[in-house]
Structures are given as C-alpha cells and as structure tokens.
C-alpha atoms as a printed R data frame, in Angstrom:
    type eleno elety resid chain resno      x       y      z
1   ATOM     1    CA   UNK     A     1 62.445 -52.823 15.587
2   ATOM     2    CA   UNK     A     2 64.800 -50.374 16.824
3   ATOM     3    CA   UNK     A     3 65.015 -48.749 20.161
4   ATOM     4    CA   UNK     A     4 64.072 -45.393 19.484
5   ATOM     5    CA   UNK     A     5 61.008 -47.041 17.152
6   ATOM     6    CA   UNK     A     6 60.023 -49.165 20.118
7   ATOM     7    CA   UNK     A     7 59.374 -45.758 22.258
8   ATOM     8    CA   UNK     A     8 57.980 -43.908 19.763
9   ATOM     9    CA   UNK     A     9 55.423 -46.908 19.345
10  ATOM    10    CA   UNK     A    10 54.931 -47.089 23.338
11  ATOM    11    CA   UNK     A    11 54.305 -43.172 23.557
12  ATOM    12    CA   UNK     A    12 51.540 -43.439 20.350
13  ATOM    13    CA   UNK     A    13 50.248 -46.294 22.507
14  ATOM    14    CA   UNK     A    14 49.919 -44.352 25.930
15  ATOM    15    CA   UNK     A    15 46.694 -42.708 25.958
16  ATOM    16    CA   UNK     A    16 44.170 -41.888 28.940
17  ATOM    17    CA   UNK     A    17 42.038 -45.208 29.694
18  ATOM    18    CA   UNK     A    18 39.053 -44.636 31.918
19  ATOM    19    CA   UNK     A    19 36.967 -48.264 31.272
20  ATOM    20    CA   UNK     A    20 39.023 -50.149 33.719
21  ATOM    21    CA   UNK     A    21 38.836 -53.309 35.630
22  ATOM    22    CA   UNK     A    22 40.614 -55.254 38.225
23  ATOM    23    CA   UNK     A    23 41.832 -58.037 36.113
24  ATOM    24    CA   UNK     A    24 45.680 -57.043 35.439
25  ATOM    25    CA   UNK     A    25 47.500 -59.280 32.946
26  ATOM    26    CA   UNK     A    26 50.433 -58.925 35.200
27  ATOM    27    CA   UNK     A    27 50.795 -59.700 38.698
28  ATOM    28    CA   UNK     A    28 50.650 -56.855 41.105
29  ATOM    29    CA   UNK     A    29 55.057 -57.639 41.793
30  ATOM    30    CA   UNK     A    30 55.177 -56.796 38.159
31  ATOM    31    CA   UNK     A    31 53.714 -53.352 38.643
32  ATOM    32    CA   UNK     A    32 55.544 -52.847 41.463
33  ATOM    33    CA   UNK     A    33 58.770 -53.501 39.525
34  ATOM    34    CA   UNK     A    34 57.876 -51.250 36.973
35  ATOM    35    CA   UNK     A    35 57.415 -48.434 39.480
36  ATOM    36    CA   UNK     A    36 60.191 -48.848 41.239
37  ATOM    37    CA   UNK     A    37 62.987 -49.063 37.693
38  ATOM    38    CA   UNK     A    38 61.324 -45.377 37.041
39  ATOM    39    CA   UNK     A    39 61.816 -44.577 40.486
40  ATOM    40    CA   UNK     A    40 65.466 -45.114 40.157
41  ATOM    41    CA   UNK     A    41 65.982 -44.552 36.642
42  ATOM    42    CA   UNK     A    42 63.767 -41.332 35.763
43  ATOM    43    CA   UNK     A    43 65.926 -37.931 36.035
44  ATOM    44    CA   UNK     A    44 65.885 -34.961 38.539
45  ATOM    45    CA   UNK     A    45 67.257 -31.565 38.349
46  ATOM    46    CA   UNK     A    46 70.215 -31.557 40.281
47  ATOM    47    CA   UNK     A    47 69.868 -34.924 40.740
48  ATOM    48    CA   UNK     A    48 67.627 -33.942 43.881
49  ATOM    49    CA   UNK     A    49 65.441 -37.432 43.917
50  ATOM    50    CA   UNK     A    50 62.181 -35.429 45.297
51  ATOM    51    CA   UNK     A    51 59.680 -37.633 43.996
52  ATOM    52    CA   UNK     A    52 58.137 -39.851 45.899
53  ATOM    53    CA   UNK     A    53 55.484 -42.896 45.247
54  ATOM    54    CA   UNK     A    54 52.643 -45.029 46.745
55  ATOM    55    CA   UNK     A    55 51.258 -47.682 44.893
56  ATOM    56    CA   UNK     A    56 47.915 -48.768 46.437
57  ATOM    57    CA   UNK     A    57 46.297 -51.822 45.496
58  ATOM    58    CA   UNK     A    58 42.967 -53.532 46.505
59  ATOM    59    CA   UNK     A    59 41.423 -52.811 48.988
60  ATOM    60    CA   UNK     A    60 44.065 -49.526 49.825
61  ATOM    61    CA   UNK     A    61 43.442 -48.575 46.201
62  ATOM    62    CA   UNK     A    62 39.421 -48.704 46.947
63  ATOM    63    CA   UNK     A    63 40.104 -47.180 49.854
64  ATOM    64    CA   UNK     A    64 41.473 -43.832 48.241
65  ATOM    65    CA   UNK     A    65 38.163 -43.601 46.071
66  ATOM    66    CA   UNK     A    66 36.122 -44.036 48.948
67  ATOM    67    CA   UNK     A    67 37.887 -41.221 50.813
68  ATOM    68    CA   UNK     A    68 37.516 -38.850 47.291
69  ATOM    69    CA   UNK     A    69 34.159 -39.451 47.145
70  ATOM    70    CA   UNK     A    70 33.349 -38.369 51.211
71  ATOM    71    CA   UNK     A    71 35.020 -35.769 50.495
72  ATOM    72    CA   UNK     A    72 33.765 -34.123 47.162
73  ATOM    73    CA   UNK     A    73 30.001 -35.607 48.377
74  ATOM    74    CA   UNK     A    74 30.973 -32.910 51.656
75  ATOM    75    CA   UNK     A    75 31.992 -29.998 49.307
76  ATOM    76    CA   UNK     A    76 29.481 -30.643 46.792
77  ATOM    77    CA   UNK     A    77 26.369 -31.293 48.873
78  ATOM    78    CA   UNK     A    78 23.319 -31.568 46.546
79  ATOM    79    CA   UNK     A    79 23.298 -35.351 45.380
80  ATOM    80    CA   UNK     A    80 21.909 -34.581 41.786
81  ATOM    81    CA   UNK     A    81 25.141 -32.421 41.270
82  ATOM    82    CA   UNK     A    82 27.182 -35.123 42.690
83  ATOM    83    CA   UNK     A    83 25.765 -38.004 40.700
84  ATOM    84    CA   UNK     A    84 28.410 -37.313 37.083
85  ATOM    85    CA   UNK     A    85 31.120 -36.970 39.854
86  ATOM    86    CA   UNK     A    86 30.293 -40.146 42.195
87  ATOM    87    CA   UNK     A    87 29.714 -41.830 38.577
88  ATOM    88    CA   UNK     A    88 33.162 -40.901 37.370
89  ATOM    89    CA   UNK     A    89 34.738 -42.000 41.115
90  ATOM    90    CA   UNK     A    90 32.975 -45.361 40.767
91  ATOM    91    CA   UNK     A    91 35.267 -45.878 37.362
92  ATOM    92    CA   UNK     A    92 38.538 -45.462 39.020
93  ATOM    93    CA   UNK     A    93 37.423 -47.382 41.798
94  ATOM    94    CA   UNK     A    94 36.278 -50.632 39.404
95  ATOM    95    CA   UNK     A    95 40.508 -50.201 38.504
96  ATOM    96    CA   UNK     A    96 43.282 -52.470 39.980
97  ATOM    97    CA   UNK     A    97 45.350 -49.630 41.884
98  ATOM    98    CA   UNK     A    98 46.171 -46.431 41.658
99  ATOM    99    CA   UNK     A    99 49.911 -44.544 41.863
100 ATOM   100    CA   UNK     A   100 50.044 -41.878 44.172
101 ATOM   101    CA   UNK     A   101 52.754 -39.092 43.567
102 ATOM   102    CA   UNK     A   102 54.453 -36.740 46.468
103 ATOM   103    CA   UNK     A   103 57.452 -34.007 46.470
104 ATOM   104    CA   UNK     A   104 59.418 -34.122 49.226
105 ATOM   105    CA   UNK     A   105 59.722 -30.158 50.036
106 ATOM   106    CA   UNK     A   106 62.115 -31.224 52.421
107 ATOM   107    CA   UNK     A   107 64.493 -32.267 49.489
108 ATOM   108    CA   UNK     A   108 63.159 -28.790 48.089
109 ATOM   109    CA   UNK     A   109 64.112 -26.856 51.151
110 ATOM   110    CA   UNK     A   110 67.615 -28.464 51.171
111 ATOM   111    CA   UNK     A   111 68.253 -27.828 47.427
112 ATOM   112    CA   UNK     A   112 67.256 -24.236 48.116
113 ATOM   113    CA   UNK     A   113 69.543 -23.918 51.027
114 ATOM   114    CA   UNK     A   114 72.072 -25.295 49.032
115 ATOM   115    CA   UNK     A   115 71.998 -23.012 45.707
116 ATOM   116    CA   UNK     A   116 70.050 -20.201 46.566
117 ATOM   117    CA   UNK     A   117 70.463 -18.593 43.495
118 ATOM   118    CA   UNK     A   118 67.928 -21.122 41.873
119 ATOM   119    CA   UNK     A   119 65.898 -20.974 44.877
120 ATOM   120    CA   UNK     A   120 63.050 -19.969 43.073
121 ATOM   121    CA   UNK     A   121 63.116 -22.293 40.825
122 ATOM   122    CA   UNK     A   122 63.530 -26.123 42.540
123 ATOM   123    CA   UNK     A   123 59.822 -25.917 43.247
124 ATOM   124    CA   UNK     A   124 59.067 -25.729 39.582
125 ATOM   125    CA   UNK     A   125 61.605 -28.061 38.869
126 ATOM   126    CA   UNK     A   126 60.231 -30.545 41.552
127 ATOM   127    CA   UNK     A   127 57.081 -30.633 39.718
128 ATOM   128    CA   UNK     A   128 58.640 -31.392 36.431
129 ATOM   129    CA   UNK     A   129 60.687 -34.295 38.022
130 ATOM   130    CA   UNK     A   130 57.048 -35.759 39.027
131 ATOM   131    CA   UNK     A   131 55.633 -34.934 35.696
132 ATOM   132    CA   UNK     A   132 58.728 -37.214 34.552
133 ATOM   133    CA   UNK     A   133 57.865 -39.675 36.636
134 ATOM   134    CA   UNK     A   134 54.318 -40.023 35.674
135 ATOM   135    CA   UNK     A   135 55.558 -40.060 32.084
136 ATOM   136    CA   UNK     A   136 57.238 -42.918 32.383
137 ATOM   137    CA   UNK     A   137 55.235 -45.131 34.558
138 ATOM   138    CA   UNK     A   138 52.187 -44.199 32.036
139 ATOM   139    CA   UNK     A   139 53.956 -45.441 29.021
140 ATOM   140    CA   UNK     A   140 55.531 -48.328 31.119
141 ATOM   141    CA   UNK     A   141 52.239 -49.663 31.834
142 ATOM   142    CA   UNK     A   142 50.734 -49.242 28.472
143 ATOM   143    CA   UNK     A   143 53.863 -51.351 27.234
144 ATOM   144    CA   UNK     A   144 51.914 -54.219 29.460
145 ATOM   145    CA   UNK     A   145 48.648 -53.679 28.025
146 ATOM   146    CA   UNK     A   146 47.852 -52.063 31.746
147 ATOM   147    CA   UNK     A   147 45.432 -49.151 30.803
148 ATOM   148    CA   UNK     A   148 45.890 -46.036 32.954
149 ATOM   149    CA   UNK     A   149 44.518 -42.004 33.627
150 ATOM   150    CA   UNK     A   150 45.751 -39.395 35.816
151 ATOM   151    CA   UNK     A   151 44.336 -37.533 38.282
152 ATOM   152    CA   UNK     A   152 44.718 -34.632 40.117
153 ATOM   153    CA   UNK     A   153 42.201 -34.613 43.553
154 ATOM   154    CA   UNK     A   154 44.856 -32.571 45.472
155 ATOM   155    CA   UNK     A   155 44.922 -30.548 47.660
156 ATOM   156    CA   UNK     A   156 40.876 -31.989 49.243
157 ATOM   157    CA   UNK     A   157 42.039 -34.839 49.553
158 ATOM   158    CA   UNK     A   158 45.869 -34.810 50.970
159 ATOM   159    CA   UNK     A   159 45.029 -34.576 54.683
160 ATOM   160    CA   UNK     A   160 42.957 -37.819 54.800
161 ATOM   161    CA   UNK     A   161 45.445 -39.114 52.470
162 ATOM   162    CA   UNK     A   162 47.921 -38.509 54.620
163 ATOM   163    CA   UNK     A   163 46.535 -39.872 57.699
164 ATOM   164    CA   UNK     A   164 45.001 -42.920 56.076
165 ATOM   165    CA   UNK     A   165 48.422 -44.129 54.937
166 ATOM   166    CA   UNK     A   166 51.069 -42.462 57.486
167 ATOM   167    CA   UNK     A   167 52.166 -40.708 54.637
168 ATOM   168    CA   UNK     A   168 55.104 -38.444 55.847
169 ATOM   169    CA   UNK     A   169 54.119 -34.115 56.795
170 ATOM   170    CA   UNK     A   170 56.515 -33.217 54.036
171 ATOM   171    CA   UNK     A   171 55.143 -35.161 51.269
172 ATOM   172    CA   UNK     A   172 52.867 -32.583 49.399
173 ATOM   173    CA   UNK     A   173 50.168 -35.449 47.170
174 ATOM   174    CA   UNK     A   174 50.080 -33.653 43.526
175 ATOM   175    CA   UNK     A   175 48.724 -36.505 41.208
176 ATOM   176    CA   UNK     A   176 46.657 -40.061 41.130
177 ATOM   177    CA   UNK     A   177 47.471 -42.759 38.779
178 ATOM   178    CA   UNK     A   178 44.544 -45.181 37.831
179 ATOM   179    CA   UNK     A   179 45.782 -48.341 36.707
180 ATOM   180    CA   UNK     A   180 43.702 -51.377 35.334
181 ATOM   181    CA   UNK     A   181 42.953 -53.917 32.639
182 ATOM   182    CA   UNK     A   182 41.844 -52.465 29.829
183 ATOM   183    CA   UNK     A   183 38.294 -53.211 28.938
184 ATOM   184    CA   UNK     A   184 38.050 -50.338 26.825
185 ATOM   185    CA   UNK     A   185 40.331 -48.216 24.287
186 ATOM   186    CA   UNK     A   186 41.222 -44.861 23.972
187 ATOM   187    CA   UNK     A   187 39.181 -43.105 21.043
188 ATOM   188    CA   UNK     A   188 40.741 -41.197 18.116
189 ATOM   189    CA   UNK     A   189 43.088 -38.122 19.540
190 ATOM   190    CA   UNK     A   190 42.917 -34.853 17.791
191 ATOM   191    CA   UNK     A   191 46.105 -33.319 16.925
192 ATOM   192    CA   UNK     A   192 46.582 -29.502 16.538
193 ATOM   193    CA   UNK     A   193 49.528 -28.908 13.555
194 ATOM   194    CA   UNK     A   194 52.806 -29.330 14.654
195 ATOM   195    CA   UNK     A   195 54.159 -26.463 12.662
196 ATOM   196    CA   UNK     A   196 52.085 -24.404 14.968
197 ATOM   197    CA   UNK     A   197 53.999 -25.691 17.889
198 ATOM   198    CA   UNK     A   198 57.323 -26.680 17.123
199 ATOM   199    CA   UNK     A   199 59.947 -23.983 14.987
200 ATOM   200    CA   UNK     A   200 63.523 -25.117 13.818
201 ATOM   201    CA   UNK     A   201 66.211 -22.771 12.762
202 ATOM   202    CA   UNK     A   202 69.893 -23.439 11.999
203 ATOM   203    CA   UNK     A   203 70.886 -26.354  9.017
C-alpha cells in the first residue's frame, strides 16, 4: 500500500471512541513516543512551536476526571441534572490517559512583538497549530488500535489544572485527549455531500 493510501486509511480509521478501558495494547513509552514525534514533527505558523503537551496517565489521568467532575458537580448543583454529566465523566475516567493541550501566549506575545503586522492573527494561528497537533496524535493512536475523543472542559477547569500539575501561568489548557483500549467502535458517520463543501476551478 502506498503512503498516501496508508493515511487516507488511518484518517477513515480515526473516529471519536468513548467505550474505553485501561488495557492499552501498547505500553504507556509507546504513547509517549508517539506524542512526542508529533510534537516535533507537526507544523507551526512561523515556525513559532506554541503548542504545548501533558500526557497524564493513571492515577494523574484519574486525577483530571476527578477534578472535572468537583468542578461541574459545583456549577451544576442539583444531582439529578448532574447524573448524564458525572455518567459521561465516569467514561473518560475508565480510559488509560488523557493528552492535555496548552498555547504558550508567551510564544504568542513574542511572535506579535516580532511581526506586528500579523499581530492579530498569531492567536488564531496558535489555535490551528494545536488543532494540528491533536490531528495527528488522534490518527497516530488510532494507527495502534488506541481508541481516543476530545474534549474541551476549558476554561472551569484550567486553574485546578494548573495547580494540580505545576503547569506553567502562560500555558492557556484548550483541549483533553481521552485515550484507551478500545472496547467499543465508532458507529456509522454521516457525511454531508462534498460538492456542497468543496468547489474546484481551473483545468
């Protein structure tokens, strides 16, 4: 199979899995090195390098669920409203680890300085670097058979976040990757027609 087969295969294959357990088929080293080639490897505008990455495992990993569900339970009060939410917590906790993803606004603030004529723009561009980011360690892990979802409990949950895991004051949270052996699939996605999203002009 060719290259450019092999991804299109391995982004078909990525899909959001939320039946998860804590039974990887790869060791947690493997994960890490998976993480950290897309660290190095997945472009930036300008070649800034703002993302940055946690990977929580374990106990750290039930940690973060724990701390998510304190804090929704605080915001949400009534229990019977809170049950479908503490339900849907209790999945990502049963994963293996989650991915945590930052911007460093400090690299944002420097890029700024340095071209101010796009400084409106490296905070949008930031983002799309993470979104990159989360791309690629998504389809990474479904290439393992790891099953994963993304979430996005930011900003309730940053503070604690930050305190639980010394997590630097410039390192603004934006997403949470679930990762975990897949003990259930994905079911059938529904497409919308690609001619009503895509146009090409030109021979």
């Amino acid at each position: 199979m060719s290259d450019l087969k092999t991804l299109q295969k391995l982004a078909e294959k990525r899909r959001s899995i939320y039946a998860l357990s804590n039974q990887l088929p790869v060791s947690n080293d493997e994960i890490v090195k998976l993480v950290e080639h897309a660290v190095l490897h997945t472009p930036s505008a300008f070649n800034s390098q703002s993302t940055r990455i946690v990977v929580l495992f374990g106990e750290d990993h039930k940690k973060l669920w724990d701390i998510t569900e304190e804090t929704l339970k605080v915001i949400v009060g009534d229990d019977e409203k809170f049950q479908g939410t503490k339900d849907k917590i209790a999945g990502f906790r049963a994963g293996a680890g989650t991915v945590l993803f930052f911007e460093d606004k400090g690299v944002v603030r420097n890029m700024q300085e340095a071209a101010p004529l796009y400084a409106d723009k490296f905070p949008i561009w930031a983002h799309q670097t993470s979104a990159m980011h989360q791309y690629v360690i998504w389809t990474a892990l479904a290439g393992i058979d790891v099953g994963a979802n993304l979430q996005h409990y930011n900003p309730v949950i940053d503070q604690r976040v930050a305190d639980a895991w010394d997590i630097a004051e410039d390192w603004e949270l934006n997403a949470q990757m679930v990762f975990g052996a897949i003990e259930q699939p994905a079911g059938d996605k529904a497409f919308q027609p690609v001619e009503e999203r895509m146009k090409v002009f030109g021979e």
